[in-house]
C-alpha positions in Angstrom: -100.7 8.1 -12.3 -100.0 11.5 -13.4 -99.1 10.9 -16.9 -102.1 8.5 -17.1 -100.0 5.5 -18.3 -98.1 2.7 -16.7 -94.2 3.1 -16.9 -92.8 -0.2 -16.2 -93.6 -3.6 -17.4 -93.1 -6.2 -19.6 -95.4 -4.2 -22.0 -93.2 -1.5 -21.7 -89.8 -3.7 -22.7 -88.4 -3.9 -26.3 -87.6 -7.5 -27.8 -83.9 -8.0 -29.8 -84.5 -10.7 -32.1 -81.6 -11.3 -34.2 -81.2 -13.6 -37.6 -77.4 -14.8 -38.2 -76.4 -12.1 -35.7 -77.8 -9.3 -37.0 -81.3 -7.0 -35.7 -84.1 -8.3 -37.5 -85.9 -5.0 -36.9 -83.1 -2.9 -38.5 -81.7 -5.3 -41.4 -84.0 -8.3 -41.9 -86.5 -8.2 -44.9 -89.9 -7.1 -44.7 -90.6 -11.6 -45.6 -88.2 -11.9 -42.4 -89.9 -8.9 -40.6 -93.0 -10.7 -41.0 -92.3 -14.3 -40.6 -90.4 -13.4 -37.3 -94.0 -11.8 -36.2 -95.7 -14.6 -37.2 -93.8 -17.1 -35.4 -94.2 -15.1 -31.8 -97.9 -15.5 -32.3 -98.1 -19.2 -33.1 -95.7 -19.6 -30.4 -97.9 -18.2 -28.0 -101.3 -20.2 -28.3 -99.6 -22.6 -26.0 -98.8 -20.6 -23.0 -102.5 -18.3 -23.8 -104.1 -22.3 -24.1 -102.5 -23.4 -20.7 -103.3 -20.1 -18.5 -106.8 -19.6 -20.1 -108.0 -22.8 -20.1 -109.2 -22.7 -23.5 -107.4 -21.9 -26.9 -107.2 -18.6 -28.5 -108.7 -17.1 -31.9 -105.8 -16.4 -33.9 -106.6 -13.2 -36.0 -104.3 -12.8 -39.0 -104.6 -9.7 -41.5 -102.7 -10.0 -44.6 -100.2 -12.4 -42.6 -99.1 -14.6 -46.1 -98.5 -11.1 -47.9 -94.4 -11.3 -48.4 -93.3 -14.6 -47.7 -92.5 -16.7 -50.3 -94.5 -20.0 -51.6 -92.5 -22.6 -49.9 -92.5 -20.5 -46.4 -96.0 -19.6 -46.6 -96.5 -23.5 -46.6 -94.8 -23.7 -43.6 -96.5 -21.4 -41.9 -99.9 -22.5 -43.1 -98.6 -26.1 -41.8 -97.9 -24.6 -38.1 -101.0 -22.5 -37.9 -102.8 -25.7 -38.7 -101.7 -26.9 -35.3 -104.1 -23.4 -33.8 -108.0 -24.1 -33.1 -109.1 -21.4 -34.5 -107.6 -18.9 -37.3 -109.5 -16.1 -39.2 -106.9 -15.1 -41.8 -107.3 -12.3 -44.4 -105.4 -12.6 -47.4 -106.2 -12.0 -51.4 -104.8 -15.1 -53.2 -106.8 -17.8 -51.2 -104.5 -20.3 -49.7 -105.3 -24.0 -50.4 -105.8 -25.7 -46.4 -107.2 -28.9 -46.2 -110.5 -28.6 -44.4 -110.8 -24.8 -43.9 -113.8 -23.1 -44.2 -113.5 -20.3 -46.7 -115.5 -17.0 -46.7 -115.3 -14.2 -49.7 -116.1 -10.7 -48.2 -117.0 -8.0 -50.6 -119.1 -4.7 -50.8 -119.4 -5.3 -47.1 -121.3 -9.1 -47.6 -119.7 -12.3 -46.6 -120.6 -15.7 -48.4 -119.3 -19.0 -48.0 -116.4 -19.9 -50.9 
């Protein structure tokens, strides 16, 4: 209470996720970095789903930007699986019925 924050937790705790034996964090590729983040949040709209009683918004800035063509399929195959994703990116991705805004000068119109 004196410092003003919590000091244990699972907030508090520091994930090792390794690729082929090696830290992802300290060695893995800014694609890897960022697939890696990717999958943690699709693999949590199950467990968020199941203790909330509804399914989460999945909000995803920029999450395509590094990944290559054939894994940013993948990933856009897996998130398809979500209810709901807002995803920012600036090469529109093709996803069979997605509803597709532009945003510019601070307006947003459907694509």
């Amino acid at each position: 209470m004196r410092r003003g924050l919590t000091l244990v937790g699972p907030h508090r705790d520091d994930l090792a996720i390794e690729i082929d034996g090696v830290d992802a964090r300290a060695f893995g590729s800014r694609g890897q970095q960022r697939l890696v983040a990717l999958a943690l949040r699709l693999a949590e709209v199950l467990p968020v789903t199941e203790a909330a009683g509804t399914a989460p918004v999945l909000l995803l800035d920029d999450a395509l930007s590094e990944l290559d063509r054939t894994v940013r399929g993948h990933v856009l195959q897996e998130m398809q699986s979500a209810e709901q994703v807002f995803l920012t990116t600036p090469e529109p991705p093709t996803v069979e019925g997605a509803a597709m805004f532009h945003v510019s000068g601070g307006s947003v119109a459907a694509a």
